[in-house]
Biopython code that builds the backbone (N, CA, C, O; Angstrom):
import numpy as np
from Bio.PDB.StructureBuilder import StructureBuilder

atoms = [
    (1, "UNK", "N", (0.853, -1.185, 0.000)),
    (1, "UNK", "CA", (0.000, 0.000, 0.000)),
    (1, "UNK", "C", (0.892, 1.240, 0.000)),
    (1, "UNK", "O", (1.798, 1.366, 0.824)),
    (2, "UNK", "N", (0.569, 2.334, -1.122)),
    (2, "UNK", "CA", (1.605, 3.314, -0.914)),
    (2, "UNK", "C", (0.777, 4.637, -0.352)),
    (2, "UNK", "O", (1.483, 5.442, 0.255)),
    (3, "UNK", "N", (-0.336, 4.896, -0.451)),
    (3, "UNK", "CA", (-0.954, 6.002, 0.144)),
    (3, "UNK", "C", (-0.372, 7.110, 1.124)),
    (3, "UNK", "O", (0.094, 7.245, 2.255)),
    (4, "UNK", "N", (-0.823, 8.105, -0.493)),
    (4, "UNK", "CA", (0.016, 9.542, -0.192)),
    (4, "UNK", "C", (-0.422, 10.049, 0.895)),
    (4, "UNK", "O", (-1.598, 10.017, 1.258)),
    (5, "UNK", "N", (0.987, 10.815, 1.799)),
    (5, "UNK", "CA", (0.467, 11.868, 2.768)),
    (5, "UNK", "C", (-0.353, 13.315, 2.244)),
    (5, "UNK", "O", (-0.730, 14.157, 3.059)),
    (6, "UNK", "N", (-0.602, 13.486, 0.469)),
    (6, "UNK", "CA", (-1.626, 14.069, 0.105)),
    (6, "UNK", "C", (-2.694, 14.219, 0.677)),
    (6, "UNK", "O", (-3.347, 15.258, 0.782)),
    (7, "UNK", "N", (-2.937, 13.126, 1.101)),
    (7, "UNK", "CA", (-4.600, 12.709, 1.425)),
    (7, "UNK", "C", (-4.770, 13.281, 2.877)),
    (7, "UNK", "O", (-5.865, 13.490, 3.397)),
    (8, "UNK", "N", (-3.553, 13.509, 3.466)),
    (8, "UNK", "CA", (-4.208, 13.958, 5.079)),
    (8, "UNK", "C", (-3.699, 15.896, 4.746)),
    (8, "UNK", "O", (-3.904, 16.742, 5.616)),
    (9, "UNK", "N", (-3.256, 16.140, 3.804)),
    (9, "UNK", "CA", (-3.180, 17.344, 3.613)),
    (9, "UNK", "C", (-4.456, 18.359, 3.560)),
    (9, "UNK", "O", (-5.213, 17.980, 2.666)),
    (10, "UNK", "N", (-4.827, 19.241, 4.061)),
    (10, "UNK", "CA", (-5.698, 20.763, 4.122)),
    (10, "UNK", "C", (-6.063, 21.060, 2.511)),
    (10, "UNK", "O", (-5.195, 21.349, 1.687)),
    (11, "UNK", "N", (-7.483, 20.941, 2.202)),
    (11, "UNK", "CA", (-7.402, 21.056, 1.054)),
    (11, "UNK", "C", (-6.287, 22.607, 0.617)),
    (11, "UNK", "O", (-5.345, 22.620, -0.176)),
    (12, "UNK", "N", (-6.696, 23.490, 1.254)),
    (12, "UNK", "CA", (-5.765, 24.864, 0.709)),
    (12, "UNK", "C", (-4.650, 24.941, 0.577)),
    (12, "UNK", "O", (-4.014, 25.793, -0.042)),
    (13, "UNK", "N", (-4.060, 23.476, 1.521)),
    (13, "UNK", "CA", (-2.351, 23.155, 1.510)),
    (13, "UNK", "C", (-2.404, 23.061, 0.153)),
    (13, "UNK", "O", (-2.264, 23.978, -0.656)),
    (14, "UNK", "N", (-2.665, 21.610, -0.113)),
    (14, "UNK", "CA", (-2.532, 21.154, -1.069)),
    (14, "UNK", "C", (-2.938, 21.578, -2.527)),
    (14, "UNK", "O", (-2.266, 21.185, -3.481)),
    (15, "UNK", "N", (-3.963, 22.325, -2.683)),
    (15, "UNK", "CA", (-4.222, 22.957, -3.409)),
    (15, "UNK", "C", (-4.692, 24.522, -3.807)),
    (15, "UNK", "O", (-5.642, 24.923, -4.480)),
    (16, "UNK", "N", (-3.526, 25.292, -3.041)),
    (16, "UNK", "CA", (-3.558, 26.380, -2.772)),
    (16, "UNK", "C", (-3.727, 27.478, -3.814)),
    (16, "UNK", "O", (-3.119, 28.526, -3.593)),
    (17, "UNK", "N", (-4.783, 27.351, -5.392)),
    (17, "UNK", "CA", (-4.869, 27.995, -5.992)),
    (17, "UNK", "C", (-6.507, 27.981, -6.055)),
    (17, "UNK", "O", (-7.082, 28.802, -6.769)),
    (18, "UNK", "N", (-7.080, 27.229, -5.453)),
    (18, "UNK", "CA", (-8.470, 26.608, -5.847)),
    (18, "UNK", "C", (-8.884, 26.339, -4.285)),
    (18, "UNK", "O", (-9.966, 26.709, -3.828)),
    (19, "UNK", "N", (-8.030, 25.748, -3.633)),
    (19, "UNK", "CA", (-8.656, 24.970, -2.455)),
    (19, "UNK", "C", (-8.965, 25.738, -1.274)),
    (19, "UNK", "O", (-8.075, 25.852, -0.431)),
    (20, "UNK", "N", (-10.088, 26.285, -1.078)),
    (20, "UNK", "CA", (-10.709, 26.602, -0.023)),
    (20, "UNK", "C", (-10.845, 26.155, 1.060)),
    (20, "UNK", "O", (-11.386, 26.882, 1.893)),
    (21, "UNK", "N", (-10.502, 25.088, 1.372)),
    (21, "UNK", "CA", (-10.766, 24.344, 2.623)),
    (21, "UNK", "C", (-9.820, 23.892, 3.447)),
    (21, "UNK", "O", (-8.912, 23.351, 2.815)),
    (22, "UNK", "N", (-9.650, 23.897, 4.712)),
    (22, "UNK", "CA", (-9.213, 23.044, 5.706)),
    (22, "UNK", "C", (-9.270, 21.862, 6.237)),
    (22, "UNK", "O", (-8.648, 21.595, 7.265)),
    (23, "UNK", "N", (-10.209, 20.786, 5.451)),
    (23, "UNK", "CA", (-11.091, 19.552, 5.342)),
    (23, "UNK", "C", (-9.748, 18.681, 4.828)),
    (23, "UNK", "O", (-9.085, 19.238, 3.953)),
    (24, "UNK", "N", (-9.465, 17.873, 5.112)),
    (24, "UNK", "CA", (-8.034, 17.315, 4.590)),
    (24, "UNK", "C", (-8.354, 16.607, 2.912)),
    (24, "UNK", "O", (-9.519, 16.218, 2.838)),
    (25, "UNK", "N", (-7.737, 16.438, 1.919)),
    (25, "UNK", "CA", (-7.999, 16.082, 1.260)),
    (25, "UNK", "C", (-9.170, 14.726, 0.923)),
    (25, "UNK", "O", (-10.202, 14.684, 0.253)),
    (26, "UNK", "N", (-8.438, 13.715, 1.735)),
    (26, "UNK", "CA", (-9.649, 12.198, 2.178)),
    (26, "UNK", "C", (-10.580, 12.914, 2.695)),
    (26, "UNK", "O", (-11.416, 12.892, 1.792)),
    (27, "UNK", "N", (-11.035, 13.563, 3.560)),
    (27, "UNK", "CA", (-12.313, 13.747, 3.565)),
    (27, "UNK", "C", (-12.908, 14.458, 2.420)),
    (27, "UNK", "O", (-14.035, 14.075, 2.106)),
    (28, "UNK", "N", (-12.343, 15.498, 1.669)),
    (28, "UNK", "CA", (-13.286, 16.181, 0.504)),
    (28, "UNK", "C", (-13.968, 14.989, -0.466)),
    (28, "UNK", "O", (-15.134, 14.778, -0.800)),
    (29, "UNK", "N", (-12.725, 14.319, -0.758)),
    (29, "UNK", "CA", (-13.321, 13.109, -1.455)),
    (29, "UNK", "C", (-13.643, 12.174, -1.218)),
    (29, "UNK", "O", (-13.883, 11.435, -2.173)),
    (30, "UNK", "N", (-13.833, 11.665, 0.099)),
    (30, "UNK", "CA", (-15.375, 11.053, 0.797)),
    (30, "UNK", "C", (-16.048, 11.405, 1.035)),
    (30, "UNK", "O", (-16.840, 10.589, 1.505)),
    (31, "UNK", "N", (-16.594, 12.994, 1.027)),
    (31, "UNK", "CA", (-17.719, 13.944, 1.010)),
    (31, "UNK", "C", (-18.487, 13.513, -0.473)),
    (31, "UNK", "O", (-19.647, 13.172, -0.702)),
    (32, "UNK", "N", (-17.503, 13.659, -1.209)),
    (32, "UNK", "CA", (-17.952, 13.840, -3.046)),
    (32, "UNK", "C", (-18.405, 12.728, -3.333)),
    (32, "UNK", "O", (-19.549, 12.689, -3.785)),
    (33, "UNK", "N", (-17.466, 11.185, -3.115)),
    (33, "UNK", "CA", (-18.144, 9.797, -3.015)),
    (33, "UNK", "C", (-19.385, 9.636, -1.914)),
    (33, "UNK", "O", (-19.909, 8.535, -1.748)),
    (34, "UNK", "N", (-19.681, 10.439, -1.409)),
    (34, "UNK", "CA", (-21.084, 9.709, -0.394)),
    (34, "UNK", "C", (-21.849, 10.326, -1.103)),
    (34, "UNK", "O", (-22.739, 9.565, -1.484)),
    (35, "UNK", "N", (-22.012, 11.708, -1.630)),
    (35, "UNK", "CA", (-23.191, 12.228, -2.267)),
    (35, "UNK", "C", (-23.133, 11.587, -3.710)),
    (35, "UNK", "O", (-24.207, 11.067, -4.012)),
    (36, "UNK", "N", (-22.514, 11.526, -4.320)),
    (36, "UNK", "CA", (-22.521, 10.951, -5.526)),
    (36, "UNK", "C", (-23.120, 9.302, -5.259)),
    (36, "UNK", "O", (-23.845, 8.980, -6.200)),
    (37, "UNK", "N", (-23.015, 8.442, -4.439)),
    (37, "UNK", "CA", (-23.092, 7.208, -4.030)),
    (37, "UNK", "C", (-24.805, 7.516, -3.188)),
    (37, "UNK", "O", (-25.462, 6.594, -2.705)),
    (38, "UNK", "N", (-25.052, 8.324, -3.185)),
    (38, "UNK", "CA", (-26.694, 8.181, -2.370)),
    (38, "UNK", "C", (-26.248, 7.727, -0.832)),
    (38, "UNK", "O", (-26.760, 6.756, -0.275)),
    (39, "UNK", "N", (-25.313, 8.489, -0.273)),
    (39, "UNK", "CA", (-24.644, 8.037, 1.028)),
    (39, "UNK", "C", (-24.521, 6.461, 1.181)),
    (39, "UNK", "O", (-24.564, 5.887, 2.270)),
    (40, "UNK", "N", (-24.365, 5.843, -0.029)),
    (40, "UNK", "CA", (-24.179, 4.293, 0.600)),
    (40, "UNK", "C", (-22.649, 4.010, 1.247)),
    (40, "UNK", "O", (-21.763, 3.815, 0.414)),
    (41, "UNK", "N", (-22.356, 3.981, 2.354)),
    (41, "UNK", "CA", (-20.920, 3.761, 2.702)),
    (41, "UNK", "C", (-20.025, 2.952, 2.318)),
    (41, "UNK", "O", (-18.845, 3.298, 2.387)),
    (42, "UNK", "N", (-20.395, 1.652, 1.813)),
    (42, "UNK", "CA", (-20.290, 0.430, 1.464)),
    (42, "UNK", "C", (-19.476, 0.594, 0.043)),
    (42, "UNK", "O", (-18.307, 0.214, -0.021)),
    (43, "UNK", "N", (-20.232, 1.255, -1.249)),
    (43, "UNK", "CA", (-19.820, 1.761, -2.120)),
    (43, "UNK", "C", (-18.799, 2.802, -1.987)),
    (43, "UNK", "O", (-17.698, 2.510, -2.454)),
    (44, "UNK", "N", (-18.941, 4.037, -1.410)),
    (44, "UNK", "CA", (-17.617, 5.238, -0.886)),
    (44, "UNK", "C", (-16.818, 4.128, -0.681)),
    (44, "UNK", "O", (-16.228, 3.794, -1.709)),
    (45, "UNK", "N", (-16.624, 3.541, 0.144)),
    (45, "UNK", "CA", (-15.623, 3.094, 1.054)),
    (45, "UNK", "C", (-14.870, 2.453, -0.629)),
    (45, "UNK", "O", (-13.847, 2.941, -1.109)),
    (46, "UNK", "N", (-15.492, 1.556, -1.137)),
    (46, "UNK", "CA", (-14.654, 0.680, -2.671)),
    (46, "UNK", "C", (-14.527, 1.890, -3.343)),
    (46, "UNK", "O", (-13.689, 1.526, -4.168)),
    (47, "UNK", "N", (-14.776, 3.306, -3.663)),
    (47, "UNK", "CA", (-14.580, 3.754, -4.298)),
    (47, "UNK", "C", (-13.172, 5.146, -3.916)),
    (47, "UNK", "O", (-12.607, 6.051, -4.530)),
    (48, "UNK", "N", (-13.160, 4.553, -2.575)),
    (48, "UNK", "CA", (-11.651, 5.153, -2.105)),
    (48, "UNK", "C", (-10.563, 4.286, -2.157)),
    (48, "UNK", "O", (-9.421, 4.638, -1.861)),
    (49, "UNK", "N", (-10.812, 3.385, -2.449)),
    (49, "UNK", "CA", (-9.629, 2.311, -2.339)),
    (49, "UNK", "C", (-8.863, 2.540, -3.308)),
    (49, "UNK", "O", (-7.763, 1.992, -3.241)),
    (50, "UNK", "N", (-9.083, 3.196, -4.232)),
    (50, "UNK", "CA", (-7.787, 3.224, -5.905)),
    (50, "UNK", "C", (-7.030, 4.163, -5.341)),
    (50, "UNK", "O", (-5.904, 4.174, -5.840)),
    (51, "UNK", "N", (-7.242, 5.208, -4.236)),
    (51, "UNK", "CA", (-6.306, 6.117, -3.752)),
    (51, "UNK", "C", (-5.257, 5.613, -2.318)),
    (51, "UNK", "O", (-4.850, 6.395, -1.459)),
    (52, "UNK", "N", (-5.101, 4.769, -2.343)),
    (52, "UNK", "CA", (-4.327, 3.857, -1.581)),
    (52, "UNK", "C", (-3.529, 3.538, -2.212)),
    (52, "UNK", "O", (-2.525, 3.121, -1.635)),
    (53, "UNK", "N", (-3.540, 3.562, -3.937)),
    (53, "UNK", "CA", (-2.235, 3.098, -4.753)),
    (53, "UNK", "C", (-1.563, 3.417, -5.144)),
    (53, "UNK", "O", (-0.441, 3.042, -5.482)),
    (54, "UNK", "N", (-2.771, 5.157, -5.244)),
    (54, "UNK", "CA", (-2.292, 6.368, -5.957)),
    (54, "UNK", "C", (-0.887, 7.186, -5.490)),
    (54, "UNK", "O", (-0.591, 7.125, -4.297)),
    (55, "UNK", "N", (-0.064, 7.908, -6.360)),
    (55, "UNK", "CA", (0.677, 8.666, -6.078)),
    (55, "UNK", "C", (0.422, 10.185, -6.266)),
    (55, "UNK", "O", (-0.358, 10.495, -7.166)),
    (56, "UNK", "N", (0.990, 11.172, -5.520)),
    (56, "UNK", "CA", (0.497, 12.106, -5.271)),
    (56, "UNK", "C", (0.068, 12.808, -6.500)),
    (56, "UNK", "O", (-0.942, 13.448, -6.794)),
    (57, "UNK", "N", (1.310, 12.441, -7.215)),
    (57, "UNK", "CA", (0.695, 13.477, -8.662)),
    (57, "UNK", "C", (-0.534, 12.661, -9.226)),
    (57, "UNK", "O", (-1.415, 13.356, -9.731)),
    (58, "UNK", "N", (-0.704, 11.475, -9.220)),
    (58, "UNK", "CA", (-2.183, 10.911, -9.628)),
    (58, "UNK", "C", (-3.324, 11.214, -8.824)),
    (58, "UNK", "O", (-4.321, 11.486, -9.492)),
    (59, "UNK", "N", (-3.492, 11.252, -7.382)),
    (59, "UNK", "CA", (-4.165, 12.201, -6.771)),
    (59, "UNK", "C", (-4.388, 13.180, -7.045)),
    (59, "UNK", "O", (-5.589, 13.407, -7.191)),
    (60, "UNK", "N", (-3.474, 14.274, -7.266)),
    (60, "UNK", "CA", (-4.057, 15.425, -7.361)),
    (60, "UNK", "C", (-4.539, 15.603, -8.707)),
    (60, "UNK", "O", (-5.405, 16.477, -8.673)),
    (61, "UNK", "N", (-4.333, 15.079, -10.116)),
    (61, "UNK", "CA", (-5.103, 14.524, -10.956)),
    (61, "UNK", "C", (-6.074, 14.808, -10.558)),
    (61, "UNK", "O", (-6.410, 15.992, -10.526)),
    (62, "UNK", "N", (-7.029, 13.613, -10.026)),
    (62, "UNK", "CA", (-8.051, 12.627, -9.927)),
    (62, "UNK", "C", (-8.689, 14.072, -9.361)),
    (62, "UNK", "O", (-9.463, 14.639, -10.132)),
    (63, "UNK", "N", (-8.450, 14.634, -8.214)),
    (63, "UNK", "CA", (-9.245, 15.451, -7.372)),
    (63, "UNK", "C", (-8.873, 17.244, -7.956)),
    (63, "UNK", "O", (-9.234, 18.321, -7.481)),
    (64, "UNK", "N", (-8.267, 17.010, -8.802)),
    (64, "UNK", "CA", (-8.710, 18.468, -9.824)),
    (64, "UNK", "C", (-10.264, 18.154, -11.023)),
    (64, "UNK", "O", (-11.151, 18.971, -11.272)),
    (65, "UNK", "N", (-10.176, 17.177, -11.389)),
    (65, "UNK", "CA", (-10.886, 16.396, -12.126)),
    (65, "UNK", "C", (-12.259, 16.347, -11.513)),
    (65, "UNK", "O", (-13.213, 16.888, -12.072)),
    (66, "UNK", "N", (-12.368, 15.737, -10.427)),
    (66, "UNK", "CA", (-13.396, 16.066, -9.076)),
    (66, "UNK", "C", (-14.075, 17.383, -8.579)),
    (66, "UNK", "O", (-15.200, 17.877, -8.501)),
    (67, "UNK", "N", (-12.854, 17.662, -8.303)),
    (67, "UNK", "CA", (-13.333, 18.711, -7.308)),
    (67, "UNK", "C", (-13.341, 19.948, -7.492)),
    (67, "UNK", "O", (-14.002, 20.595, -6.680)),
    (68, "UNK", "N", (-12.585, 20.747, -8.661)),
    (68, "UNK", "CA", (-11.960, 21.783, -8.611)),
    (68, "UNK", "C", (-13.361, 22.451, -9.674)),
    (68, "UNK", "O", (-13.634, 21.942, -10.761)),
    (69, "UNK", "N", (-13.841, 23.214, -9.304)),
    (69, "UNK", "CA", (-14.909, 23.869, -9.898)),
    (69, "UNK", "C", (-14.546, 25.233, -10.775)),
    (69, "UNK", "O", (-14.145, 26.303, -10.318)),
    (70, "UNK", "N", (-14.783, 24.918, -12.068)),
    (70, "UNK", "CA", (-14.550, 26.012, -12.987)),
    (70, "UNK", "C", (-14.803, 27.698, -12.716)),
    (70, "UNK", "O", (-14.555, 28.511, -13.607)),
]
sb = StructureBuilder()
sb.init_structure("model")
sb.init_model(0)
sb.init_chain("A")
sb.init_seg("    ")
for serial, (resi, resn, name, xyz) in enumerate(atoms, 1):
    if name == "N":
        sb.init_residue(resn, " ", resi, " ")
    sb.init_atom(name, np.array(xyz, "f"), 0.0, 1.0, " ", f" {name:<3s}", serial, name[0])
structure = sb.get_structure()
């Protein structure tokens, strides 16, 4: 398992051009997977698991892609 210390980063750390938040990264995007998922936890939970493999620059990918609102 290589899971980036991205993920416990402040969104504004980490994405300090866009990121508004203090919410650490894993939580923004278990916020985004529960509403998108109809709060099923069961599903979130499998749908966080590809970021356990991820490396940071594929993370932050994934969650510009996500999250970052035009």
């Amino acid at each position: 398992m290589v899971e980036s210390s991205l993920l416990d980063k402040p969104m504004s750390e980490a994405f300090p051009a866009w990121g508004n938040s203090n919410l650490p990264v894993r939580n923004a995007l278990w916020d985004y997977y529960m509403e998108l998922n109809g709060r099923n936890t069961m599903k979130t939970e499998k749908d966080m698991d590809p970021y356990k493999q991820m490396s940071a620059e594929q993370i932050k990918i994934q969650v510009e892609k996500l999250l970052k609102s035009e």
